[in-house]
mmJSON file of the N, C-alpha and C atoms, coordinates in Angstrom:
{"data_MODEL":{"atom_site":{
"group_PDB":["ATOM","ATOM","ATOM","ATOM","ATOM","ATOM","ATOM","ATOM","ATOM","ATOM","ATOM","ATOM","ATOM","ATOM","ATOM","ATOM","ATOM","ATOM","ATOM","ATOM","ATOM","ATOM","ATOM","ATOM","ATOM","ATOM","ATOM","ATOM","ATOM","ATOM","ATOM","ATOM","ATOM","ATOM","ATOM","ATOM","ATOM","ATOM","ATOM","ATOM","ATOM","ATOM","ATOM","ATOM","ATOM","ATOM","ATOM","ATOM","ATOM","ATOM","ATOM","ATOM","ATOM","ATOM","ATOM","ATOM","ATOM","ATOM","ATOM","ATOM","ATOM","ATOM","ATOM","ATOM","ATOM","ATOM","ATOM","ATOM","ATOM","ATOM","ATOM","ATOM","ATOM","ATOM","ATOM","ATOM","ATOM","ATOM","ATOM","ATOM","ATOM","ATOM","ATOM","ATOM","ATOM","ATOM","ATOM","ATOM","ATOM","ATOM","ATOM","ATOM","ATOM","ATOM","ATOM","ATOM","ATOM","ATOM","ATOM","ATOM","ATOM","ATOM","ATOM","ATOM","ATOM","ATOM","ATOM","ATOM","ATOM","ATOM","ATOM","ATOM","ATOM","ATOM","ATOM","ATOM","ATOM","ATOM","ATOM","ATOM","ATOM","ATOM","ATOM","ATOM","ATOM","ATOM","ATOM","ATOM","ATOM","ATOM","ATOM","ATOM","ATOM","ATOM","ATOM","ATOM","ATOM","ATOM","ATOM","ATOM","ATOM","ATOM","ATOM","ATOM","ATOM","ATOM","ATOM","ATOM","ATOM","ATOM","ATOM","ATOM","ATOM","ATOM","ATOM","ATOM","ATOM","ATOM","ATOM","ATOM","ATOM","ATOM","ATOM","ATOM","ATOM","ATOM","ATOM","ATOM","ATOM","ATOM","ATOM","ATOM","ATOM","ATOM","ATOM","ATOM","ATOM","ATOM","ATOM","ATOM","ATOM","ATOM","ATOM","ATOM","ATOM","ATOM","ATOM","ATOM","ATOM","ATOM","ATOM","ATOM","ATOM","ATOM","ATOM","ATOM","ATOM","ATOM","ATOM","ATOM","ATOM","ATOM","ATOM","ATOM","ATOM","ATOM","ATOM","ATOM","ATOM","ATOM","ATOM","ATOM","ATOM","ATOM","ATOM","ATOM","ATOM","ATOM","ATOM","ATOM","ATOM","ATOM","ATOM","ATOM","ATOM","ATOM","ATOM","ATOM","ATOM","ATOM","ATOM"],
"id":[1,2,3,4,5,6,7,8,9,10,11,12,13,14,15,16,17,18,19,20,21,22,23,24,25,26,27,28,29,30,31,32,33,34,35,36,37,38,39,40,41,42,43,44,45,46,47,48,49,50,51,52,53,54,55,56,57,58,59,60,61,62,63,64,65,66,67,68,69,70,71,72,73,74,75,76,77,78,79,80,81,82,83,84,85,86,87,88,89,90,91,92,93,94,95,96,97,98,99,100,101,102,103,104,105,106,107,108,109,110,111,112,113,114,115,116,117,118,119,120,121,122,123,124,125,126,127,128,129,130,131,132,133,134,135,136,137,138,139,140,141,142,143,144,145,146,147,148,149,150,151,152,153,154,155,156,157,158,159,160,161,162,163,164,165,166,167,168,169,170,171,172,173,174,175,176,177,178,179,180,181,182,183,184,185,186,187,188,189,190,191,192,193,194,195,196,197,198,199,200,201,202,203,204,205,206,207,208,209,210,211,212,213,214,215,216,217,218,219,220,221,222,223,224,225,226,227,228,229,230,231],
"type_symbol":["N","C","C","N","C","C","N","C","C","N","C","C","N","C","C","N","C","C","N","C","C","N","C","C","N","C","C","N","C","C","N","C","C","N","C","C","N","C","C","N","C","C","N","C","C","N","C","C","N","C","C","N","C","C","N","C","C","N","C","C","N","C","C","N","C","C","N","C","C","N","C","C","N","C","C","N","C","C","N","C","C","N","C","C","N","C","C","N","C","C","N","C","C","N","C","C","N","C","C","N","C","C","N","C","C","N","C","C","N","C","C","N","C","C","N","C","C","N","C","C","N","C","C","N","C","C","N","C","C","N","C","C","N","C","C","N","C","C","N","C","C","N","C","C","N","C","C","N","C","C","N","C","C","N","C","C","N","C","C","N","C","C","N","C","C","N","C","C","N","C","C","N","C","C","N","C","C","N","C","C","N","C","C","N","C","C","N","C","C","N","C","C","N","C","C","N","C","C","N","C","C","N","C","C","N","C","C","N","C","C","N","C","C","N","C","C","N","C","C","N","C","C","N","C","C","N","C","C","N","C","C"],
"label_atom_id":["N","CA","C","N","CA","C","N","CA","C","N","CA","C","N","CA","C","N","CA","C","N","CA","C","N","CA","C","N","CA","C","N","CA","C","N","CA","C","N","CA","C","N","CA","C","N","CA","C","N","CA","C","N","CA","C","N","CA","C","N","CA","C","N","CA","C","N","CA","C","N","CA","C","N","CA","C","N","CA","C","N","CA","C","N","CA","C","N","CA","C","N","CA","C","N","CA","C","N","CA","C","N","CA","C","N","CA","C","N","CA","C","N","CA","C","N","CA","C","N","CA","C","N","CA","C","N","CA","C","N","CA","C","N","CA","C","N","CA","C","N","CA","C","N","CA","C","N","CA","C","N","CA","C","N","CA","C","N","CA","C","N","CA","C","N","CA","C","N","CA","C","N","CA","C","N","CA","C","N","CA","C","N","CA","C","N","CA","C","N","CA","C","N","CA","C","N","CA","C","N","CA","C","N","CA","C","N","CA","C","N","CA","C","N","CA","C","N","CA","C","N","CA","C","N","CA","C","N","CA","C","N","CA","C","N","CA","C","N","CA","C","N","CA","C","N","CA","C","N","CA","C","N","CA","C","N","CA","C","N","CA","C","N","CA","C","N","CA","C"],
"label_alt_id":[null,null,null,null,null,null,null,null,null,null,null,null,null,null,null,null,null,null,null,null,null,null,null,null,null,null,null,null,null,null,null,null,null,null,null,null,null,null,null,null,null,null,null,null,null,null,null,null,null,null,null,null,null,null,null,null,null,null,null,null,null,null,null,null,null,null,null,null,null,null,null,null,null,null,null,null,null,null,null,null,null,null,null,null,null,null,null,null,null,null,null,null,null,null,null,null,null,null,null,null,null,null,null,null,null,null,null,null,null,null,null,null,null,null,null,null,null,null,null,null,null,null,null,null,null,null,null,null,null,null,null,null,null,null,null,null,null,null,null,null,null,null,null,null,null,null,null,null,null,null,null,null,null,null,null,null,null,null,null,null,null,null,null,null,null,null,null,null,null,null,null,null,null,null,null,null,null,null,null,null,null,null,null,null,null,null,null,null,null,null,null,null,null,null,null,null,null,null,null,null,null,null,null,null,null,null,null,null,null,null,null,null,null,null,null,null,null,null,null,null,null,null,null,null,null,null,null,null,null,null,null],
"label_comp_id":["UNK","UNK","UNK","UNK","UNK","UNK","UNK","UNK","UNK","UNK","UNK","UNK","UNK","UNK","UNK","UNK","UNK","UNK","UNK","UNK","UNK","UNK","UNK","UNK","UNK","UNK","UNK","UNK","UNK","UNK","UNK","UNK","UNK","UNK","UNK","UNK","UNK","UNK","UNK","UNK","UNK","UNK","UNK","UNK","UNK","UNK","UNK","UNK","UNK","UNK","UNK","UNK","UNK","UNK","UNK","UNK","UNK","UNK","UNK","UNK","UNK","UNK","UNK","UNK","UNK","UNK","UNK","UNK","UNK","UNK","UNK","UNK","UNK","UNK","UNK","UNK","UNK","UNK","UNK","UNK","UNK","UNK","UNK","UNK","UNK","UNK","UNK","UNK","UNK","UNK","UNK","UNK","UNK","UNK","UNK","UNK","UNK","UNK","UNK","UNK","UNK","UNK","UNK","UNK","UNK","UNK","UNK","UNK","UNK","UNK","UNK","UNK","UNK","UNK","UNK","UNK","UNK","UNK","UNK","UNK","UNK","UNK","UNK","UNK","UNK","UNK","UNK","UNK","UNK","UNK","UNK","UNK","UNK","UNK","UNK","UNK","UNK","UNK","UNK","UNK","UNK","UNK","UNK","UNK","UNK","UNK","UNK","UNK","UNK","UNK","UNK","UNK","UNK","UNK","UNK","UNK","UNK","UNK","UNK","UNK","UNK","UNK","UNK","UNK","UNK","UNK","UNK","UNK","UNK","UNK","UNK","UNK","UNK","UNK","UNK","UNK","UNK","UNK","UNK","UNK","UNK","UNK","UNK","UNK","UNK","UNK","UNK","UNK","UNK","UNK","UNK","UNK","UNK","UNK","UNK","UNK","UNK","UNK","UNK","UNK","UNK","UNK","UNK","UNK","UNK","UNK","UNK","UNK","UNK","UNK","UNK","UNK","UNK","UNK","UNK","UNK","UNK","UNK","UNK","UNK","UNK","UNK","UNK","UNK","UNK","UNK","UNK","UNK","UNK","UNK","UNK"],
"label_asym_id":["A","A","A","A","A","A","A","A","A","A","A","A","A","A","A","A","A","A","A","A","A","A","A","A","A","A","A","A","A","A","A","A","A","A","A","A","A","A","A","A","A","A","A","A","A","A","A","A","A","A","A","A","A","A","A","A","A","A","A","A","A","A","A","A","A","A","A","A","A","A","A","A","A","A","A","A","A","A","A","A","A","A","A","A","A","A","A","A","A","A","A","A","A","A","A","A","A","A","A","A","A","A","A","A","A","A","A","A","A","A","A","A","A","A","A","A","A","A","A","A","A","A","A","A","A","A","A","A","A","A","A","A","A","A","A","A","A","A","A","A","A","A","A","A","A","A","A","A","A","A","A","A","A","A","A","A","A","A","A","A","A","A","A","A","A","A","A","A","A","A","A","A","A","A","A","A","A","A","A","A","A","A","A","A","A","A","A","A","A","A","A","A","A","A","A","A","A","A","A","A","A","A","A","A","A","A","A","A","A","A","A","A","A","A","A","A","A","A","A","A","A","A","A","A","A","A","A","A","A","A","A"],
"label_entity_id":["1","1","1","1","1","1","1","1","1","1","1","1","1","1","1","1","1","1","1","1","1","1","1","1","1","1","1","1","1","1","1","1","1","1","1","1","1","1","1","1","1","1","1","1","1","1","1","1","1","1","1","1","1","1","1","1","1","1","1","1","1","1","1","1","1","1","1","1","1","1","1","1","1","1","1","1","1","1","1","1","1","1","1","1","1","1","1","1","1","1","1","1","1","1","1","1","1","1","1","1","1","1","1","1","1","1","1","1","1","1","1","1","1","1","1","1","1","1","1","1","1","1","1","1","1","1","1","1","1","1","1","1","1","1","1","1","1","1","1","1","1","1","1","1","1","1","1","1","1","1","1","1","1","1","1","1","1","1","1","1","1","1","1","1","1","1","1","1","1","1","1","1","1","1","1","1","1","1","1","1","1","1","1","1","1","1","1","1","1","1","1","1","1","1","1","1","1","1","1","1","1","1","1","1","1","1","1","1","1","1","1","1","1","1","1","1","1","1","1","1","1","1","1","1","1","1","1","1","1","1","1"],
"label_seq_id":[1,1,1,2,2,2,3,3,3,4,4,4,5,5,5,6,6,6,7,7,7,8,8,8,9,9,9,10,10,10,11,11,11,12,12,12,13,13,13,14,14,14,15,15,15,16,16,16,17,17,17,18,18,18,19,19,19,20,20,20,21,21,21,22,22,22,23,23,23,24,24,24,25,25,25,26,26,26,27,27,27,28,28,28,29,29,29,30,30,30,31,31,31,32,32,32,33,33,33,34,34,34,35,35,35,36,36,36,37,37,37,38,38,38,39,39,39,40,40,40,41,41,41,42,42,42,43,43,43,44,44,44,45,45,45,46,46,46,47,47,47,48,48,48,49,49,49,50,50,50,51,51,51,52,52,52,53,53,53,54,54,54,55,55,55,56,56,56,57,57,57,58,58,58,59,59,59,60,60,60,61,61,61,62,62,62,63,63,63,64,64,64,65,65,65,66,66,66,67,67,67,68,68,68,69,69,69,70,70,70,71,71,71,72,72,72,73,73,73,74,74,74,75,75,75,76,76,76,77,77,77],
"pdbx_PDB_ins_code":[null,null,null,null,null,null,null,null,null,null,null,null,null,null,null,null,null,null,null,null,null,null,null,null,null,null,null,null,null,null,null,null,null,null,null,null,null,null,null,null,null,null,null,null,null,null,null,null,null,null,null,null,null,null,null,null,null,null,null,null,null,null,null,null,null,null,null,null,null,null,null,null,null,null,null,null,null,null,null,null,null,null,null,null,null,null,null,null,null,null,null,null,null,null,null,null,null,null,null,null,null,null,null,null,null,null,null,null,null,null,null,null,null,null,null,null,null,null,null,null,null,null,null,null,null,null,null,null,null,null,null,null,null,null,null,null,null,null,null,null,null,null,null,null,null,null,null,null,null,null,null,null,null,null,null,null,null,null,null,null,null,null,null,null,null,null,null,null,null,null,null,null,null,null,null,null,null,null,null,null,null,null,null,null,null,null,null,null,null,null,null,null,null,null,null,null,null,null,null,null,null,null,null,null,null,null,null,null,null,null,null,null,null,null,null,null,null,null,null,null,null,null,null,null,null,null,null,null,null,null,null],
"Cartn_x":[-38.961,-40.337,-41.129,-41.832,-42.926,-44.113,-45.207,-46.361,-47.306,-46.351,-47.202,-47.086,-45.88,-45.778,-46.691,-46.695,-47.573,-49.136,-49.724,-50.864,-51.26,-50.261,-50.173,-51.344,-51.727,-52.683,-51.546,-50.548,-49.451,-48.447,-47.166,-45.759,-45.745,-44.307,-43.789,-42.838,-42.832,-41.908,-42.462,-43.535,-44.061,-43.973,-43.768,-43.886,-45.022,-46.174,-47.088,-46.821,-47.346,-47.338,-48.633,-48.691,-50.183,-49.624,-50.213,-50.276,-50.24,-48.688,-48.489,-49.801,-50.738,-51.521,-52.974,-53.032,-54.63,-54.91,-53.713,-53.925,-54.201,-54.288,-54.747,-53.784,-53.775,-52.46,-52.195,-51.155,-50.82,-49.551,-49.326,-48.508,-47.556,-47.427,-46.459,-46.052,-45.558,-45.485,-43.988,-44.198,-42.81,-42.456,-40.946,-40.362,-40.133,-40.984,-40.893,-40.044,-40.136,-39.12,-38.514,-37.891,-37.132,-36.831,-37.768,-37.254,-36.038,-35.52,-34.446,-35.35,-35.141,-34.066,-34.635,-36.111,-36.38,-37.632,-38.058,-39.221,-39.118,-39.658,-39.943,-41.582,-41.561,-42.523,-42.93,-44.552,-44.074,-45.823,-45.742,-47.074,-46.99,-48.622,-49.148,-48.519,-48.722,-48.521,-49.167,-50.483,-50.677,-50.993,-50.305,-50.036,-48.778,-47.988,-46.173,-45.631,-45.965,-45.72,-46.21,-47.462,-47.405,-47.374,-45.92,-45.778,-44.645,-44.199,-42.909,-41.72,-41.041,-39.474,-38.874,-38.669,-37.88,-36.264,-35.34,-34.264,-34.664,-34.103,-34.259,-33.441,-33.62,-32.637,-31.25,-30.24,-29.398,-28.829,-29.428,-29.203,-28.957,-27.948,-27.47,-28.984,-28.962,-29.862,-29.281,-29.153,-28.366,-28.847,-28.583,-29.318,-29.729,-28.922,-29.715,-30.797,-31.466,-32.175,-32.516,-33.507,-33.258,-31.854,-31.0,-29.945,-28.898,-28.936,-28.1,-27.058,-25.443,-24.763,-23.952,-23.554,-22.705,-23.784,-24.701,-25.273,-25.502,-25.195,-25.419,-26.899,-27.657,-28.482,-28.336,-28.936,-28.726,-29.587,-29.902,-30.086,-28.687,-27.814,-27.038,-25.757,-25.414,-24.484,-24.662],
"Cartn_y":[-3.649,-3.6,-2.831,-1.764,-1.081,-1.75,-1.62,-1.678,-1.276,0.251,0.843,-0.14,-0.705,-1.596,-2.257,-2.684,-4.427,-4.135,-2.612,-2.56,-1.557,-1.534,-0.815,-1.289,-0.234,-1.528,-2.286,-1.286,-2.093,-1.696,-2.623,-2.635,-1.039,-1.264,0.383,0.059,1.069,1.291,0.005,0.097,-0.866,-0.045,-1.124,-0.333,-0.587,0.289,-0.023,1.008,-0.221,0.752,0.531,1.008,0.261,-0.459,-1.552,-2.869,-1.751,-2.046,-1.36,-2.271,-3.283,-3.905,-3.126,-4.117,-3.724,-2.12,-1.65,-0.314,-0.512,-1.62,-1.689,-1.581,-0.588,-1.028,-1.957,-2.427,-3.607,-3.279,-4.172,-3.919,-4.991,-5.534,-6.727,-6.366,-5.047,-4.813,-6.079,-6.334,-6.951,-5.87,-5.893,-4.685,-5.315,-4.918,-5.262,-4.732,-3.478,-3.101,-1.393,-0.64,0.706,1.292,2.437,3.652,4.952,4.913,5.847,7.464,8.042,8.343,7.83,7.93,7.608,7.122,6.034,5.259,4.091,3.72,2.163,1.372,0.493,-0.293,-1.393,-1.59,-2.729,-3.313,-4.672,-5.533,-6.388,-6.154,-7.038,-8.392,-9.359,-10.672,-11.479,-11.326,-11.919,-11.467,-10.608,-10.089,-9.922,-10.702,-10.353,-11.932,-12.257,-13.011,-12.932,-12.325,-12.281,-10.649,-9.894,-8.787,-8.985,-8.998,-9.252,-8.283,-8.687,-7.946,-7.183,-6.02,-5.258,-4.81,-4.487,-3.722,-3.419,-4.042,-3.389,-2.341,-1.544,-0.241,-0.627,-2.228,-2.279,-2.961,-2.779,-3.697,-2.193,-2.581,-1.541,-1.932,-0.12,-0.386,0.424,-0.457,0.019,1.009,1.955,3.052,2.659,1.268,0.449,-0.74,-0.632,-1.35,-2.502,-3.856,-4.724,-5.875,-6.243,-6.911,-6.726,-5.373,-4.878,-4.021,-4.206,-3.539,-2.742,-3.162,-2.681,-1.94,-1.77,-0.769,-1.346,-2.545,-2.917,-3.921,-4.231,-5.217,-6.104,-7.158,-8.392,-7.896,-6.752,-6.436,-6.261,-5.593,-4.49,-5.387,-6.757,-7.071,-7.757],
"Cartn_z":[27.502,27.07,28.125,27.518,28.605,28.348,29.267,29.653,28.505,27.788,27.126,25.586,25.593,24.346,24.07,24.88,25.209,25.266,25.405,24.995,23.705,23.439,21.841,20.865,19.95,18.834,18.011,17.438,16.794,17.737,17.163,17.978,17.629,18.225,18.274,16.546,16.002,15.247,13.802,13.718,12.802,11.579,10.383,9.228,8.33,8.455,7.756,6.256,5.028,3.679,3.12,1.586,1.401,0.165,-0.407,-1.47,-2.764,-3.712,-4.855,-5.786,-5.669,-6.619,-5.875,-4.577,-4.17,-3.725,-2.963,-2.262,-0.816,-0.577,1.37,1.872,3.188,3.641,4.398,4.623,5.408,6.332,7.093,8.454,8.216,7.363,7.019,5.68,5.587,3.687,3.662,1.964,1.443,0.179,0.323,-0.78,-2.112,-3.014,-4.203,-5.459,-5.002,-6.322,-5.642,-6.01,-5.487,-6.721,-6.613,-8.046,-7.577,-8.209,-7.218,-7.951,-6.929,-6.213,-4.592,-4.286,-2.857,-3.117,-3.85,-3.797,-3.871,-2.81,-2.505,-2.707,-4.005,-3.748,-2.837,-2.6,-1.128,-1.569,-1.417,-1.886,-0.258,-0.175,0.593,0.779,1.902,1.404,0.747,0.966,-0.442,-1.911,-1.894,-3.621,-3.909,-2.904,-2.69,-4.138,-4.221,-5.221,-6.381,-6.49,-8.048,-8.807,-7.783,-8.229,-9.061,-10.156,-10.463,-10.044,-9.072,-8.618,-9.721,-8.372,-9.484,-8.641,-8.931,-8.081,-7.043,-5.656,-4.141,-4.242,-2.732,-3.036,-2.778,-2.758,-2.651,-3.435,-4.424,-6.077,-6.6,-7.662,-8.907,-9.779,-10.587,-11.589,-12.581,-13.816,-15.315,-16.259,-16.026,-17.314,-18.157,-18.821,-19.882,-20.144,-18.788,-18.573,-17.724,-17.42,-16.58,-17.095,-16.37,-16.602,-17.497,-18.356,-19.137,-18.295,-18.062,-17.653,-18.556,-19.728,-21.123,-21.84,-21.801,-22.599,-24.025,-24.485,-25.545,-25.556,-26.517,-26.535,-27.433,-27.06,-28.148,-29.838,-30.219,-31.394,-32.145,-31.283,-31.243,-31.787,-31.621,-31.711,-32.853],
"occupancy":[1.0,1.0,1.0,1.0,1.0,1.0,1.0,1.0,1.0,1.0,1.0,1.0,1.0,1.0,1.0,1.0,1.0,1.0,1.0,1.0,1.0,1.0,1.0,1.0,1.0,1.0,1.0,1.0,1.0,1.0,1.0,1.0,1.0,1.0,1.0,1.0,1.0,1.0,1.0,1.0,1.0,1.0,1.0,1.0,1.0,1.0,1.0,1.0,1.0,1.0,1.0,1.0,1.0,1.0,1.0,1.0,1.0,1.0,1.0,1.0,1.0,1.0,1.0,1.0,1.0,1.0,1.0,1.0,1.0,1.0,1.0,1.0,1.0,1.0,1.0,1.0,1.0,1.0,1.0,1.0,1.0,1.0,1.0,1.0,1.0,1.0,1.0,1.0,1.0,1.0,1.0,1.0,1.0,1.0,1.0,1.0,1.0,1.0,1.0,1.0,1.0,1.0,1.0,1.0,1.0,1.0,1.0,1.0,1.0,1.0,1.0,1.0,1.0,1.0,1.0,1.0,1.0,1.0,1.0,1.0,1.0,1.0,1.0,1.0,1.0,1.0,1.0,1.0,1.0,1.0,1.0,1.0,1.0,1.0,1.0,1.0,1.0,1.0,1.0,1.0,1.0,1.0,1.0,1.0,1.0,1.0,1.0,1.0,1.0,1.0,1.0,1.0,1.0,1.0,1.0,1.0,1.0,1.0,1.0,1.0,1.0,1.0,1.0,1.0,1.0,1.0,1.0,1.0,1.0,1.0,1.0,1.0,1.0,1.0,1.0,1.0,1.0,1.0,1.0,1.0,1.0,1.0,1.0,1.0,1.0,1.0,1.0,1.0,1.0,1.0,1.0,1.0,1.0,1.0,1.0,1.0,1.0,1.0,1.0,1.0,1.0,1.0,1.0,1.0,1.0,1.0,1.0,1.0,1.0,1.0,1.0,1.0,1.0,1.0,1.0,1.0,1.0,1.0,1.0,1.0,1.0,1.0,1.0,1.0,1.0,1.0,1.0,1.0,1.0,1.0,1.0],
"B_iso_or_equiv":[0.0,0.0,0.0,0.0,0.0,0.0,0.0,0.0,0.0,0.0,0.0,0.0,0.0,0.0,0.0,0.0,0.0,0.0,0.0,0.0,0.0,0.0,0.0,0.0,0.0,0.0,0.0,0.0,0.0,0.0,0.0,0.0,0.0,0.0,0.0,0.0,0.0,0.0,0.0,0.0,0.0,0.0,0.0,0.0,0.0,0.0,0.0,0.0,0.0,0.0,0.0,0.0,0.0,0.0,0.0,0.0,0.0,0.0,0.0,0.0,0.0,0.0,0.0,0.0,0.0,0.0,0.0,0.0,0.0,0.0,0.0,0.0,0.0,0.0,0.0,0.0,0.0,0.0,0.0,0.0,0.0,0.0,0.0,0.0,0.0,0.0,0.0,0.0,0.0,0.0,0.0,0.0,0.0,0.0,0.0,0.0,0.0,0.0,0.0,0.0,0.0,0.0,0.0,0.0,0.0,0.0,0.0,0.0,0.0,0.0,0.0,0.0,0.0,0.0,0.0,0.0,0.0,0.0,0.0,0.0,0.0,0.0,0.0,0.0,0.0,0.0,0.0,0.0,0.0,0.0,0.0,0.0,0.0,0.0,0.0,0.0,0.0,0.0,0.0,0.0,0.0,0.0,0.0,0.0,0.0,0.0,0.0,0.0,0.0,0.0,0.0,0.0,0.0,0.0,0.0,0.0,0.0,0.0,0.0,0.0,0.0,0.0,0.0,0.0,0.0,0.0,0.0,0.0,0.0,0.0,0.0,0.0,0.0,0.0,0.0,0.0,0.0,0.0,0.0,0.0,0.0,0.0,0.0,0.0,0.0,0.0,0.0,0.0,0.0,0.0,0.0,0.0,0.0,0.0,0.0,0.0,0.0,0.0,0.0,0.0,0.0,0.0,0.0,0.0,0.0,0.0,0.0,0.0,0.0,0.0,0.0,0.0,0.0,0.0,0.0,0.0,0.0,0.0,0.0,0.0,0.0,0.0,0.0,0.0,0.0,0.0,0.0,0.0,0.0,0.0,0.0],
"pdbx_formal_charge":[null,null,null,null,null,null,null,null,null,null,null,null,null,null,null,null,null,null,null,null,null,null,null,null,null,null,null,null,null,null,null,null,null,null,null,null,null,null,null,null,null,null,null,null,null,null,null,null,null,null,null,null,null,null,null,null,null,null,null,null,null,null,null,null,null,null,null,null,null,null,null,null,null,null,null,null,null,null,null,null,null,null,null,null,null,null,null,null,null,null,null,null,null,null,null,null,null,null,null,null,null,null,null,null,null,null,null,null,null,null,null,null,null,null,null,null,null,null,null,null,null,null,null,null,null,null,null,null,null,null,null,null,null,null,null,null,null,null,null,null,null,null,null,null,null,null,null,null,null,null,null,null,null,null,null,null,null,null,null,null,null,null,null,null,null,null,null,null,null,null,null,null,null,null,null,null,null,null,null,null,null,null,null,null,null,null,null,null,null,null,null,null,null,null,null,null,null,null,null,null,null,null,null,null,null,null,null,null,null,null,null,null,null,null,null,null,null,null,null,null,null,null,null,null,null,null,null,null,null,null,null],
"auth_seq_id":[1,1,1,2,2,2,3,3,3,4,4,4,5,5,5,6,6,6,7,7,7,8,8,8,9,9,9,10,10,10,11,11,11,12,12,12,13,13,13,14,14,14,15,15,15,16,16,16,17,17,17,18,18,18,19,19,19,20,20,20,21,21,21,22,22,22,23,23,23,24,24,24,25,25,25,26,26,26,27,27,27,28,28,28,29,29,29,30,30,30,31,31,31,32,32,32,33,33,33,34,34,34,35,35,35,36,36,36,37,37,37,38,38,38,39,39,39,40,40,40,41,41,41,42,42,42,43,43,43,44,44,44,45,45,45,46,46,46,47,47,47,48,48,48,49,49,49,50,50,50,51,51,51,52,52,52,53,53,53,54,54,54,55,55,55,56,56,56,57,57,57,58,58,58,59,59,59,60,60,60,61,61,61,62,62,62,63,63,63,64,64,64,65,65,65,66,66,66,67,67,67,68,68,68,69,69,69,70,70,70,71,71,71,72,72,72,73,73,73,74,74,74,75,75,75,76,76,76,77,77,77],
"auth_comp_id":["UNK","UNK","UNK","UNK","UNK","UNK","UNK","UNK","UNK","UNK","UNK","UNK","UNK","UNK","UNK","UNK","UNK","UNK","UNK","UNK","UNK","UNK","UNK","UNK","UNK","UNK","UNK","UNK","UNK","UNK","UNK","UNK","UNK","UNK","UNK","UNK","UNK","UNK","UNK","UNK","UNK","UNK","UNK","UNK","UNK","UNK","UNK","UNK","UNK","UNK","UNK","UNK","UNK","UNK","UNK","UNK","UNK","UNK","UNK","UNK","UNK","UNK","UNK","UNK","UNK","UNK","UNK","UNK","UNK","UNK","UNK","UNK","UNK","UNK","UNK","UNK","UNK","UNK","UNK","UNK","UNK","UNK","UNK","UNK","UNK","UNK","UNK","UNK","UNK","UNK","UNK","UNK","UNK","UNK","UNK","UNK","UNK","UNK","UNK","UNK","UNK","UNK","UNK","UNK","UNK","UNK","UNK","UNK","UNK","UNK","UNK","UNK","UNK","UNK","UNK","UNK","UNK","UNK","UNK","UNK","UNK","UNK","UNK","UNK","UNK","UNK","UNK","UNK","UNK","UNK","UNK","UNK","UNK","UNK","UNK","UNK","UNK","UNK","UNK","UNK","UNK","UNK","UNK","UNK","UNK","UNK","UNK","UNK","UNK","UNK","UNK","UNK","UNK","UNK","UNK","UNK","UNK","UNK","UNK","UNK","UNK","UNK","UNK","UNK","UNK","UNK","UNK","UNK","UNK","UNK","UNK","UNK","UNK","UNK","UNK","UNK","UNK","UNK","UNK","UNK","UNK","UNK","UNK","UNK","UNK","UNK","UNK","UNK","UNK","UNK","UNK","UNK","UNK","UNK","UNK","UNK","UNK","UNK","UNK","UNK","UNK","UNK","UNK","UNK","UNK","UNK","UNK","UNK","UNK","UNK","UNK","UNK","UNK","UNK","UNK","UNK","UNK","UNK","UNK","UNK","UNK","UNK","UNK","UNK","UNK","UNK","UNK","UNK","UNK","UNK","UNK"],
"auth_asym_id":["A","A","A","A","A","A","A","A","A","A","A","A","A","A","A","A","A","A","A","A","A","A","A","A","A","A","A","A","A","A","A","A","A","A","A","A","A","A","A","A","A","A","A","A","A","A","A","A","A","A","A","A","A","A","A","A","A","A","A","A","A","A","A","A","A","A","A","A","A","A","A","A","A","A","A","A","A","A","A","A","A","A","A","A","A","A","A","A","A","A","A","A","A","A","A","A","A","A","A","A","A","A","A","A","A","A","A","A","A","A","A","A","A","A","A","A","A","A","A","A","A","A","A","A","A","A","A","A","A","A","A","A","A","A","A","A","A","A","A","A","A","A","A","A","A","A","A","A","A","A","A","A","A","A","A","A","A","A","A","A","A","A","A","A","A","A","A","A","A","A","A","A","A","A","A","A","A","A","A","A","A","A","A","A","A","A","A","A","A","A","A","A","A","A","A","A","A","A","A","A","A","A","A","A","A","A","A","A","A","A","A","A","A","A","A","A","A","A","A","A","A","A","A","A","A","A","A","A","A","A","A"],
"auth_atom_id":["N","CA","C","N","CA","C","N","CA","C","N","CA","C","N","CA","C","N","CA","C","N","CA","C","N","CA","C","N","CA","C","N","CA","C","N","CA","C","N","CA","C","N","CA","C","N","CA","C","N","CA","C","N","CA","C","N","CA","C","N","CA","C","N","CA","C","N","CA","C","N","CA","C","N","CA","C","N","CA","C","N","CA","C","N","CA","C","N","CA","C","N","CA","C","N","CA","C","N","CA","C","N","CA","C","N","CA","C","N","CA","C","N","CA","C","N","CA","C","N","CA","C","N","CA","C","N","CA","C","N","CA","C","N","CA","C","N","CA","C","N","CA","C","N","CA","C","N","CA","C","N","CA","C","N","CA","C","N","CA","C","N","CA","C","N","CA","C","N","CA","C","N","CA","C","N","CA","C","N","CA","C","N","CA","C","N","CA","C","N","CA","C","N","CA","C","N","CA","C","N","CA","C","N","CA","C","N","CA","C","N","CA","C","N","CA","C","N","CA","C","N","CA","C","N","CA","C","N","CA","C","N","CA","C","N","CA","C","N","CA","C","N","CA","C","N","CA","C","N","CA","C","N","CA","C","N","CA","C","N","CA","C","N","CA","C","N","CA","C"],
"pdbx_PDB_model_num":[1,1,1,1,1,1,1,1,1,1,1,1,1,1,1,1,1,1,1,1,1,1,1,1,1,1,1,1,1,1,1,1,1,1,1,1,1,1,1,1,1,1,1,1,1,1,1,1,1,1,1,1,1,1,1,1,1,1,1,1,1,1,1,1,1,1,1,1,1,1,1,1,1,1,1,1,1,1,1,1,1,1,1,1,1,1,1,1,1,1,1,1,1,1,1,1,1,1,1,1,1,1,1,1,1,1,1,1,1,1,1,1,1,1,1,1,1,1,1,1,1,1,1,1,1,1,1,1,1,1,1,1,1,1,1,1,1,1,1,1,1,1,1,1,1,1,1,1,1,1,1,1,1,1,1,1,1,1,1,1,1,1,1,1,1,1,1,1,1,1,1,1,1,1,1,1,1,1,1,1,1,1,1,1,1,1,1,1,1,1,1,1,1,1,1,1,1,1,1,1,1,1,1,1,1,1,1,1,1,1,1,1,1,1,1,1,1,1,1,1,1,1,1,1,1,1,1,1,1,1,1]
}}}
């Protein structure tokens, strides 16, 4: 730890984003959902719960939709 850390306004290497609901940014983002190919959504904490989750970027996401892996839907069968 340097000197210069410790009088930083933020840490070093902080990840600030801004709130996918309000738009503020915040310094405590939480990752809410990941559009591929390189977008990451990220909600405040307190709007981190009533964003509904979507695929992190280390979750599979199905061409056919949320929780569909076969490509079929319950119309379909």
């Amino acid at each position: 730890m340097t000197p210069e850390s410790l009088l930083a306004e933020r840490p070093p290497g902080c990840l600030t984003a801004p709130c996918c609901l309000c738009g503020r940014p915040t310094t405590a983002p939480v990752e809410v959902r990941h559009i591929p190919p390189d977008t990451t959504l990220y909600a405040c904490p307190e709007h981190a719960t009533t964003v509904a989750p979507g695929p992190g970027a280390d979750e599979p996401v199905s061409p056919w939709g949320p929780g569909r892996q076969d490509g079929i839907h319950d119309g379909d069968r």
